[in-house]
C-alpha positions as CSV (number, residue, x, y, z in Angstrom):
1,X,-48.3,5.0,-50.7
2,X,-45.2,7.5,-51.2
3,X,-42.8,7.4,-53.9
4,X,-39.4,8.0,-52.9
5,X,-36.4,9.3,-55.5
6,X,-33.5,8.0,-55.7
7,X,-30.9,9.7,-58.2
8,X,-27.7,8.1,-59.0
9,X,-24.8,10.0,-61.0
10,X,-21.0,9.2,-61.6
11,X,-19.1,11.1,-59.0
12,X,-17.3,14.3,-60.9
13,X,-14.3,13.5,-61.2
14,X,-15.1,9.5,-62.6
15,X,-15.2,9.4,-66.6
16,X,-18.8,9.2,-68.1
17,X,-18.0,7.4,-71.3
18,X,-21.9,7.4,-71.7
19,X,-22.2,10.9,-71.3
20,X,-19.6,11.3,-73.9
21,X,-21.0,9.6,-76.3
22,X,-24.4,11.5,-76.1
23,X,-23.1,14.4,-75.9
24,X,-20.9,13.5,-79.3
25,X,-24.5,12.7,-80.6
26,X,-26.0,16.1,-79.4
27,X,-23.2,17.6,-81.7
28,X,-23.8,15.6,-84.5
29,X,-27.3,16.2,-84.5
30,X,-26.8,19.7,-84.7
31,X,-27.7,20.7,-81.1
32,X,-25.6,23.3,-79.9
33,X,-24.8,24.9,-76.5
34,X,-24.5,21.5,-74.7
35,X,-21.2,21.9,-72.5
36,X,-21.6,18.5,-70.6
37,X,-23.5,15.8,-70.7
38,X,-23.4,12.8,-67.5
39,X,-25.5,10.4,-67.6
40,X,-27.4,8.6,-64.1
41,X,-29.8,6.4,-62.7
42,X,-33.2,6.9,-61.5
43,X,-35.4,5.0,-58.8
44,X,-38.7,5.4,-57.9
45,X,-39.6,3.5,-54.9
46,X,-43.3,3.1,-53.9
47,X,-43.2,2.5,-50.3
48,X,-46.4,1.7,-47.6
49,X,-47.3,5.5,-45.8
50,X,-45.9,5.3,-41.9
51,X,-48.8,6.8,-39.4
52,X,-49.9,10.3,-40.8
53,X,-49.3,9.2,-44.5
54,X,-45.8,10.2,-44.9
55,X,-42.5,8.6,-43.9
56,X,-41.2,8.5,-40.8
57,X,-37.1,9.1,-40.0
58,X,-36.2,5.6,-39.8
59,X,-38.1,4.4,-43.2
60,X,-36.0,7.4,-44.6
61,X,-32.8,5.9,-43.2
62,X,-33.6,2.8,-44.1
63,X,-33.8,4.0,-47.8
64,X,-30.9,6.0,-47.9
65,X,-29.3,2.3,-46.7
66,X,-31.1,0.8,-49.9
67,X,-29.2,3.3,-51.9
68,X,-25.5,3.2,-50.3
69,X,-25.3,-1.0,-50.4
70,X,-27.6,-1.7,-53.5
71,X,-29.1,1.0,-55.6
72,X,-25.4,2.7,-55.9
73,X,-21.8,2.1,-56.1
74,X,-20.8,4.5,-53.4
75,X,-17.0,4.2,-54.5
76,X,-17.5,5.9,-58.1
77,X,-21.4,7.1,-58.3
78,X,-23.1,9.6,-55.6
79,X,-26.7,9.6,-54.9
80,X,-29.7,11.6,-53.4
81,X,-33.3,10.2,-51.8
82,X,-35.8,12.2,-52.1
83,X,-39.8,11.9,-51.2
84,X,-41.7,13.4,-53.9
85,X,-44.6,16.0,-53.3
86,X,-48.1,14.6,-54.0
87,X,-47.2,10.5,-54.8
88,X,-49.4,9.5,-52.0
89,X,-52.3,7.6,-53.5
């Protein structure tokens, strides 16, 4: 098996009323030094090795196509697959 990333954050100049609010909280709670705060998705996909135990270039594609029509809303949020070190199992 690999597990493959997949981050999701608002695009930078798209309003993160989420990442507003915890960052208000930060405050509150006394934590200082906070500039920004955005707030994102994460999803870790468990795919089925290719030959060699890895992934090949169209299983990659493939996910990054998972991640533009379903995992993302390409309009406002940006996104990044990535395969992470040592997941096989």
């Amino acid at each position: 098996m690999v597990r493959v990333v997949v981050d999701v954050m608002p695009k930078p100049e798209i309003l993160d009323p989420q990442g507003k609010a915890v960052s208000g909280a930060l405050v509150r709670l006394g934590f200082a030094g906070v500039a920004d705060v955005r707030q994102g998705k994460r999803f870790e996909l468990e795919l089925e090795a290719d030959e060699g135990d890895g992934l090949s270039a169209d299983r990659l594609a493939e996910v990054e196509q998972m991640a533009a029509t379903l995992l993302s809303n390409p309009v406002i949020e940006d996104y990044r697959v990535r395969v992470e070190q040592g997941a096989d199992a």
